[in-house]
N, C-alpha and C positions, 0 to 999 in steps of 0.2 A: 275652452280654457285648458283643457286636458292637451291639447298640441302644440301651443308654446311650450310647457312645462315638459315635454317629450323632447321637444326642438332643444331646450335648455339643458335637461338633462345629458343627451347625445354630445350636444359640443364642450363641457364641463367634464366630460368620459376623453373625449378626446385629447381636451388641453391635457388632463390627469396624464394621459397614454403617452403624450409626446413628452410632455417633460419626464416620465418615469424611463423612459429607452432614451431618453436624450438625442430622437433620431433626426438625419438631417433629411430635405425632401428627396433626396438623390439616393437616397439607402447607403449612405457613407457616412465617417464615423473619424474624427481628428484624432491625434495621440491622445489628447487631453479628455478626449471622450471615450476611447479605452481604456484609458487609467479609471474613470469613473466606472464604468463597468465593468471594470475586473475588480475592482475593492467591491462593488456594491453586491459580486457573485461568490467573492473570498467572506466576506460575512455573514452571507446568506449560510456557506458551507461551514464556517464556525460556530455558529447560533447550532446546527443542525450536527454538530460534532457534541455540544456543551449539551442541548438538552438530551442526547444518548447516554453523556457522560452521566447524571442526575438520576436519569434513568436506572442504568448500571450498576449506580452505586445503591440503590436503593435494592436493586436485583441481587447484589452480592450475599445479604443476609434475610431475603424474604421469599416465598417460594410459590409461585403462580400458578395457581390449582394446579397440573399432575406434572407441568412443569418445575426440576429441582431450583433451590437457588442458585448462584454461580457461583458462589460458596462450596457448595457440598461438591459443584461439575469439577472448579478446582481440587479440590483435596481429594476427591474420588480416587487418583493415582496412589496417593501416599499411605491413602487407609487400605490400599490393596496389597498391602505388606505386610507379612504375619506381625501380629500380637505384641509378639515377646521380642520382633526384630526394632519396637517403636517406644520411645522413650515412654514411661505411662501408659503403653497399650493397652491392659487391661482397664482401665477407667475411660478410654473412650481413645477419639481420633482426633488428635490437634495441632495445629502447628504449633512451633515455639517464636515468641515475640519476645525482643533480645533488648529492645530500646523505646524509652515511652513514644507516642504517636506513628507507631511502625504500622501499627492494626488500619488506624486512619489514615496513611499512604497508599500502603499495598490496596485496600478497599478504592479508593479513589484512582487509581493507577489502574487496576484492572476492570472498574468500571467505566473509564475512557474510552480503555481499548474494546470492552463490549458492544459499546455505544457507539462508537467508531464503524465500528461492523454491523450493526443492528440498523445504521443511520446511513450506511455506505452508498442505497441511492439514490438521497437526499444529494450527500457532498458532488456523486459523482454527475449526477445533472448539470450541478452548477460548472462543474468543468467542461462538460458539454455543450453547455447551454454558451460557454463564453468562443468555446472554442468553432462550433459550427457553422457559424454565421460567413466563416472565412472559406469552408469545404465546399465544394464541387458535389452533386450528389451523387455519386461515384464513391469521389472518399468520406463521403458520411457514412455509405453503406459498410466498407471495409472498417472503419475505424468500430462502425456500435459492434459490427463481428469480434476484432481485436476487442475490446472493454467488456462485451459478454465471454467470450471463451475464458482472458483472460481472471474474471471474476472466480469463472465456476472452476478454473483448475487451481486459482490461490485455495479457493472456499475445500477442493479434494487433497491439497497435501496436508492443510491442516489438520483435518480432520483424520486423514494416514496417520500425522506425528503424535496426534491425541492418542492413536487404539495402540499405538506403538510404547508410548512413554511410559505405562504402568510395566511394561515389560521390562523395558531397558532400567526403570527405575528399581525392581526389583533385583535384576541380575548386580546393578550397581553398588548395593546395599549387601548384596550377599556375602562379600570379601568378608573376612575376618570374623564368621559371626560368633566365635566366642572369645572374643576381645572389646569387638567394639558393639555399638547399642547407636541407633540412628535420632539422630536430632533435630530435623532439619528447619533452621529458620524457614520463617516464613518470607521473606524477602528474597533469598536466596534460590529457595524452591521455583517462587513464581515467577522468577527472571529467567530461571532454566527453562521451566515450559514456556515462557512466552518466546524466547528466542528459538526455541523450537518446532514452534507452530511456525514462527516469523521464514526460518530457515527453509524450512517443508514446503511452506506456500508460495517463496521465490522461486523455490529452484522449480517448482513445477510448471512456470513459462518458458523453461527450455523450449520444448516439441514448441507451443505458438511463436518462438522466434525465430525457429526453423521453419517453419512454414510460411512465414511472411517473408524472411531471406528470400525462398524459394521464389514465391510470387512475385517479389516485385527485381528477380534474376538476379542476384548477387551468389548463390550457388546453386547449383545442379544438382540433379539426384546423380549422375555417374558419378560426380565430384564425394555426394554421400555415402556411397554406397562405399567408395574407394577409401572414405574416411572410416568406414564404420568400426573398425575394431579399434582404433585409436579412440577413438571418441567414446568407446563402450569403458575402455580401460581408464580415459582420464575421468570419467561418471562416477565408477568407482572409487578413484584417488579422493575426486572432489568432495565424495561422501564421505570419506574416510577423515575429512579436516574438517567437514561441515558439521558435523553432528556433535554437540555440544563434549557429550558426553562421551565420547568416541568409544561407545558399546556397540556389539554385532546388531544385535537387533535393529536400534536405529540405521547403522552406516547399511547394512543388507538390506533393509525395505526401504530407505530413498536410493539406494543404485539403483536396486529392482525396480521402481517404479520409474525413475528415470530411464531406465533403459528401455524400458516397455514404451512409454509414453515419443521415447529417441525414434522408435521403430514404427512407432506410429506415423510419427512427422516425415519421414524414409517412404514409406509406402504413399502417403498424399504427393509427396514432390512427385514419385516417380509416376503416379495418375495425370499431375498436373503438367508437366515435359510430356507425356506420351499425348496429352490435348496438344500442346501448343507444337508439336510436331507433324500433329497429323493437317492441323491449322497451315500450318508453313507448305507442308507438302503439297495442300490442295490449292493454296496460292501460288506456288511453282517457286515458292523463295528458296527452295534446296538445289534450286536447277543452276542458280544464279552464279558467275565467275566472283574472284575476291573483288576486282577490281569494275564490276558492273553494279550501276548504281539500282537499290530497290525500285519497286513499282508502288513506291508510296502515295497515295491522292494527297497533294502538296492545299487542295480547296479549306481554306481556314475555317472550322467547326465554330458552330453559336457556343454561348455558354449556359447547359439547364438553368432551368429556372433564372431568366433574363428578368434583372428586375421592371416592373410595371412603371408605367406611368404617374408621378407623385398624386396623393389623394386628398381630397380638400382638407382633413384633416392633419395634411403634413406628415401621417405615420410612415413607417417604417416599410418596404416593400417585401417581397420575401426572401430577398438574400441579402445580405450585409457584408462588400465586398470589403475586406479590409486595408486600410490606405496608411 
């Protein structure tokens, strides 16, 4: 009795599997059935956005063994300001809350964006997951490279902008100090640092857009090299409008780091042209007249992973050519 109830459960797994991918036996997929599966991956990634958000917001005011709360990481900056520069110093470190339910926004607001981050590859699976089925394994590999580099260099300027802002924030409060006495909403404050952080972590996909340029040959390292002092000075411009607060500190450590990061991207192209030259040469493509055609092998390439033959269960093969 035990292997009907085996047979039964197997084909019950199955129906589940084909109705939940909605797969055709062909490994193909109608508009109507990408629309379904892109809401069913876009919810997947909201659910996992919302319970970060819940998450965060409970993190904003509770502190997880030697872990601070996100509370104290945010205001961390503002209490690094002498005493007597802060409205109330001497009785503690607080923001000021100017409007009822301001406390209960800003807590909600920036535990979104914690939980966003904390949850980031949960969402970004689902982007993956919808978008893969259509790639070549070729461009799966370059693409998870682009999503990892660009993760960990959003993940490094932020965290630049954060060791930076108590700086800038100080210098910025120093004007006038006996006249004026610092106040700083709480609303105001955390819009500053977040579009700060937000600022830092964009620009730091410069070098990986340079580098992909590179690679798939829209420019050249002579082209970079020949660009390089333009391009050093409009870094600087760009920081000099980027930076919220347009203090030395912040615009000088995103140039610098930019520029660093510029030289970096400089140095890979010029690796990656001296490969595909030396590639050409050993082909004899350098020998070649304008008007004499390549020695291209014209023989039409299979495509990896060829999907299989449909399986009694009707699932899904292993690629999902998209139609």
């Amino acid at each position: 009795m035990a292997e009907p109830a085996s047979g039964n459960g197997d084909s019950r797994r199955s129906k589940r599997r084909k109705r939940s991918r909605r797969a055709n036996p062909d490994g193909t997929m109608t508009l109507i059935e990408h629309i379904y599966e892109f809401r069913r991956r876009l919810g997947f990634a909201l659910l996992a956005v919302v319970v970060g958000g819940i998450l965060g917001f409970f993190w904003f005011s509770t502190k997880v063994g030697s872990i601070p709360s996100l509370g104290e990481i945010i205001k961390d900056p503002y209490c690094a300001i002498p005493a007597n520069r802060r409205l109330n110093g001497a009785q503690g470190c607080q923001l000021l809350q100017t409007v009822p339910f301001e406390a209960f926004m800003i807590q909600l607001k920036v535990g979104l964006a914690a939980g966003a981050v904390l949850f980031s590859p949960v969402w970004l699976y689902q982007i993956w997951a919808f978008i893969a089925p259509g790639l070549y394994s070729k461009e799966r590999k370059y693409a998870l490279t682009f999503v990892g580099f660009a993760s960990v260099l959003f993940a490094a300027g932020a965290v630049l902008a954060y060791i930076l802002f108590p700086h800038a924030l100080q210098l910025l409060m120093g004007f006038g100090q006996g006249e004026f006495i610092t106040a700083l909403t709480a609303d105001k404050y955390i819009s500053f640092m977040l579009s700060l952080l937000i600022i830092f972590g964009i620009s730091f996909e410069l070098p990986l857009l340079v580098v992909m340029l590179n690679r798939v040959g829209v420019v050249k390292y002579r082209q970079l090299k020949k660009w390089r002092r333009g391009i050093v000075f409009a870094l600087f411009v760009f920081a000099a409008f980027a930076t919220p607060g347009s203090d030395p500190f912040s615009m000088l450590g995103l140039a610098g780091a930019l520029t660093v990061l510029f030289e970096v991207a400089v140095q890979l192209a010029r690796l990656h042209d001296r490969r595909k030259d030396r590639e050409r040469e050993d082909e004899g493509w350098d020998q070649l007249a304008d008007d004499e055609a390549a020695p291209f092998n014209y023989t039409p390439s299979t495509i990896d992973d060829e999907p299989s033959t449909p399986t009694a269960s009707g699932g899904r093969s292993s690629t999902d050519d998209i139609t």
